[in-house]
C-alpha positions as CSV (number, residue, x, y, z in Angstrom):
1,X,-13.2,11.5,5.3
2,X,-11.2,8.9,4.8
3,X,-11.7,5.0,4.5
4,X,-9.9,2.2,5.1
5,X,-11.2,-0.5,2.9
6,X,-12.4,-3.6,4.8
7,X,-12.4,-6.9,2.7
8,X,-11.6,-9.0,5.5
9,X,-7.6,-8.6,5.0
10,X,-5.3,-6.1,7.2
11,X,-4.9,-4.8,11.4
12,X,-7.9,-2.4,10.4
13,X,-8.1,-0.9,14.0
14,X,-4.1,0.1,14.1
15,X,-4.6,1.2,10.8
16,X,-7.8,3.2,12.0
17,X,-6.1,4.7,14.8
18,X,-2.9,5.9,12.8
19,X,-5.0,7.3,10.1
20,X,-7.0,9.6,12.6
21,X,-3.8,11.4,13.9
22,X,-4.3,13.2,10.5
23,X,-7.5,14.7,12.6
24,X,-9.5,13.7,9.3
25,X,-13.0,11.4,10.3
26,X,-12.1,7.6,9.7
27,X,-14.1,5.1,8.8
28,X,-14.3,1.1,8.1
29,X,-16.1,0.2,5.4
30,X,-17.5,-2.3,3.2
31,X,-19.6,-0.3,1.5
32,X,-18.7,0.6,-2.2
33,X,-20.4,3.3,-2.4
34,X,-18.5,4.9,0.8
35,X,-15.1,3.5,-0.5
36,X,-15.8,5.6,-3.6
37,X,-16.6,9.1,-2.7
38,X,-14.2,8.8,0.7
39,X,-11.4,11.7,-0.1
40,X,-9.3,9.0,0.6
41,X,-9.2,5.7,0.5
42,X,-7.0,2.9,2.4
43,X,-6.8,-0.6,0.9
44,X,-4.1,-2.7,4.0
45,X,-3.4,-6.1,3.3
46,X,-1.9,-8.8,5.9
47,X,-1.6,-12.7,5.0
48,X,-1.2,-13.8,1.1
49,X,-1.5,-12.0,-2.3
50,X,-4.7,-14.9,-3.4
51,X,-6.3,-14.3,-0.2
52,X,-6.4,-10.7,-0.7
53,X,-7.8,-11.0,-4.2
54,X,-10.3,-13.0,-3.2
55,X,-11.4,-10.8,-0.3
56,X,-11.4,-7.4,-2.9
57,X,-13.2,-10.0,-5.3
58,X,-15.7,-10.9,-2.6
59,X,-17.1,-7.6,-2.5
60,X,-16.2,-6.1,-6.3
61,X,-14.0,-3.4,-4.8
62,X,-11.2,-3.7,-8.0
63,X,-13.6,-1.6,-9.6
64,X,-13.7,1.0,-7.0
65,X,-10.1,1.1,-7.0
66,X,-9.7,1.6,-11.1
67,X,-12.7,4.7,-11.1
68,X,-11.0,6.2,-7.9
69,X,-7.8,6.4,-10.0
70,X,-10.1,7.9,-13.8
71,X,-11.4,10.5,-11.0
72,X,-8.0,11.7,-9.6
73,X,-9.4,10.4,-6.3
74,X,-6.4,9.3,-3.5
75,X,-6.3,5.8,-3.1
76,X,-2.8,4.3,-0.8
77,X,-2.3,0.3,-0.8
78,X,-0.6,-1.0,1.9
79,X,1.5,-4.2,2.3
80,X,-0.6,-6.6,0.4
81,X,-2.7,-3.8,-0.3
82,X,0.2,-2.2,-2.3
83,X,1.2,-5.8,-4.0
84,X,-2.3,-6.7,-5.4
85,X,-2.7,-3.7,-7.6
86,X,0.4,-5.2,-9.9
87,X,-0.9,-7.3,-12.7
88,X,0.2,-11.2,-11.2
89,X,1.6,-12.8,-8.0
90,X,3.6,-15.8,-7.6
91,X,2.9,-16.3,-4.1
92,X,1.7,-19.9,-3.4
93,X,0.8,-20.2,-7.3
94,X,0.5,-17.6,-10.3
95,X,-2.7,-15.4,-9.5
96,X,-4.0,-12.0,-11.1
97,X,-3.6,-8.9,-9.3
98,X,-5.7,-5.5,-9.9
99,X,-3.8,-4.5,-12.7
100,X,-3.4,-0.6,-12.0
101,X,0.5,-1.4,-12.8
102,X,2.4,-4.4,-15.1
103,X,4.6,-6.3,-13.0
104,X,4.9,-9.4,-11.0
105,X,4.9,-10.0,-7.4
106,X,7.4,-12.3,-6.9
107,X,9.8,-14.3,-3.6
108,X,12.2,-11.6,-2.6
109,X,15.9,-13.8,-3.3
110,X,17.3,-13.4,0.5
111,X,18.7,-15.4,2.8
112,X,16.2,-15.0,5.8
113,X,12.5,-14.7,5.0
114,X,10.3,-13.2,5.9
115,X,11.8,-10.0,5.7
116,X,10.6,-8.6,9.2
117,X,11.9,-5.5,11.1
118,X,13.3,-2.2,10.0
119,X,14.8,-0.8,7.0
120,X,15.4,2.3,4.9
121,X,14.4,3.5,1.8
122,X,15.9,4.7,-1.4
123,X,14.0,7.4,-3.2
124,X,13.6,8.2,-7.0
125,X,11.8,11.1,-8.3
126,X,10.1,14.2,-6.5
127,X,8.0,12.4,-3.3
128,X,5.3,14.2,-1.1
129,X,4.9,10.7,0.5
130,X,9.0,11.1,2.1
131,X,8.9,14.5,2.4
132,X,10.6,15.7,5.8
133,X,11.0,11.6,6.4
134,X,13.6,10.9,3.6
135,X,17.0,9.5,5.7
136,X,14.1,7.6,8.3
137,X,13.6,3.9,9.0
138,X,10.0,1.7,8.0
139,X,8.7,-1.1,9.5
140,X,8.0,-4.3,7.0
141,X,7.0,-7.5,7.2
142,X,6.8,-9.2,3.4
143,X,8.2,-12.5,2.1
144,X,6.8,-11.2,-1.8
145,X,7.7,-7.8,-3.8
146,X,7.5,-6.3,-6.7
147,X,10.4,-5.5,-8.4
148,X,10.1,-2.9,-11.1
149,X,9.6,0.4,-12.1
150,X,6.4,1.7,-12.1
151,X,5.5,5.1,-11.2
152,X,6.2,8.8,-10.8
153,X,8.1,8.6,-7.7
154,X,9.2,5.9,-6.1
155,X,11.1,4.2,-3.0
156,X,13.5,0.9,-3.5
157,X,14.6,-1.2,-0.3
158,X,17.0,-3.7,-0.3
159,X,16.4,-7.3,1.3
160,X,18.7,-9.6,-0.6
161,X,17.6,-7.6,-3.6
162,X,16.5,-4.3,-4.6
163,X,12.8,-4.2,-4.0
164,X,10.0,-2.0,-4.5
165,X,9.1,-0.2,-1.1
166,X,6.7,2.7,-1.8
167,X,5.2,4.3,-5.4
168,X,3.6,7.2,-6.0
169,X,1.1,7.2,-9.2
170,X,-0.4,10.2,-9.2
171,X,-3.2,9.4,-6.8
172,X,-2.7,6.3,-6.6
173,X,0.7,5.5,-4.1
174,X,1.2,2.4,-2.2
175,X,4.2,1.4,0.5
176,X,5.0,-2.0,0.7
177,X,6.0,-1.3,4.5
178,X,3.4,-0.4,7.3
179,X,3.5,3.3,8.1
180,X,1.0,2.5,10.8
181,X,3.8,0.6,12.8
182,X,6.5,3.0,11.8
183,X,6.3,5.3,14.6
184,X,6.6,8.7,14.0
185,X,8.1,8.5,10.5
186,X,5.1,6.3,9.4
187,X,2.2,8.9,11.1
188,X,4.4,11.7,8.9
189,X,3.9,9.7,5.9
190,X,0.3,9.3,6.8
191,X,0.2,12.9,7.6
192,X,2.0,13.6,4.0
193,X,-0.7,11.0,2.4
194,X,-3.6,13.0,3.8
195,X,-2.2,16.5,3.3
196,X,-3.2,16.5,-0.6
197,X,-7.2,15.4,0.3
């Protein structure tokens, strides 16, 4: 089973519907408990990186996230979801993230913000997220990124700047895109995602 984290933040219903194309049960939850033993777990995040915190805060779910990681249990942040498990955020003030990686979340340096719309992706290291999808177009819309190099495989975007666009932590990965509005390369990375449950 799979679910998809609900703290009050993210299009839960898209994401619902993209994640069942995987033909795994889906489920929106508030429940700790549920979020914990899921196979995998979805944390989305629309709007900005304090609101977010304070939604996971709300309902102690930072917790969830760190014992999901001990247990080798699949866990994939998206958007905000992805930004808030980096240690701070600059967004509208300096606020404290998750922590499950050191880095800041800063304002991408571009000269048109948001960044909204379609791009590509870079790739470093060996990724099961890309895999079949590695030349294909994502869908983001982000003002805010984290910029450094965190995990075992990893995706860069450019925007102005080189950007952080996907990571892949063992079971922990996060895209800072939405595959749920990627079309058919974002249901592959879903489909990629929920292959290794």
């Amino acid at each position: 089973m799979i679910a998809i984290l609900d703290y009050g933040s993210g299009n839960l219903r898209s994401a619902q519907r993209a994640f069942a194309t995987t033909g795994h049960d889906v489920e929106l939850t508030s429940d700790l408990d549920v979020a914990l033993k899921a196979d995998g777990l979805v944390v989305p995040g629309v709007g900005a990186f304090a609101a977010c915190m304070n939604g996971i805060n709300e309902i102690s779910a930072a917790d969830v996230i760190r014992q999901r990681k001990i247990a080798g249990k699949a866990t994939l942040g998206i958007c905000i979801g992805m930004q808030i498990l980096f240690s701070d955020g600059l967004e509208h003030g300096a606020h404290k993230g998750i922590g499950m990686w050191s880095g800041t979340v800063s304002e991408l340096d571009a000269p048109i913000l948001p960044h909204m719309g379609w791009n590509t992706v870079e790739i470093t290291g060996s990724s099961r997220l890309f895999k079949g999808i590695e030349k294909e177009s994502f869908y983001f819309v982000h003002s805010y990124a984290a910029k450094s190099s965190v995990g075992l495989a990893q995706a860069w975007t450019t925007h102005g700047e080189k950007f952080l666009s996907a990571v892949e932590d063992g079971p922990l990965c996060a895209t800072q895109f939405h595959p749920e509005k990627s079309g058919q390369a974002g249901l592959t990375l879903i489909a990629n995602w929920s292959a290794g449950l």
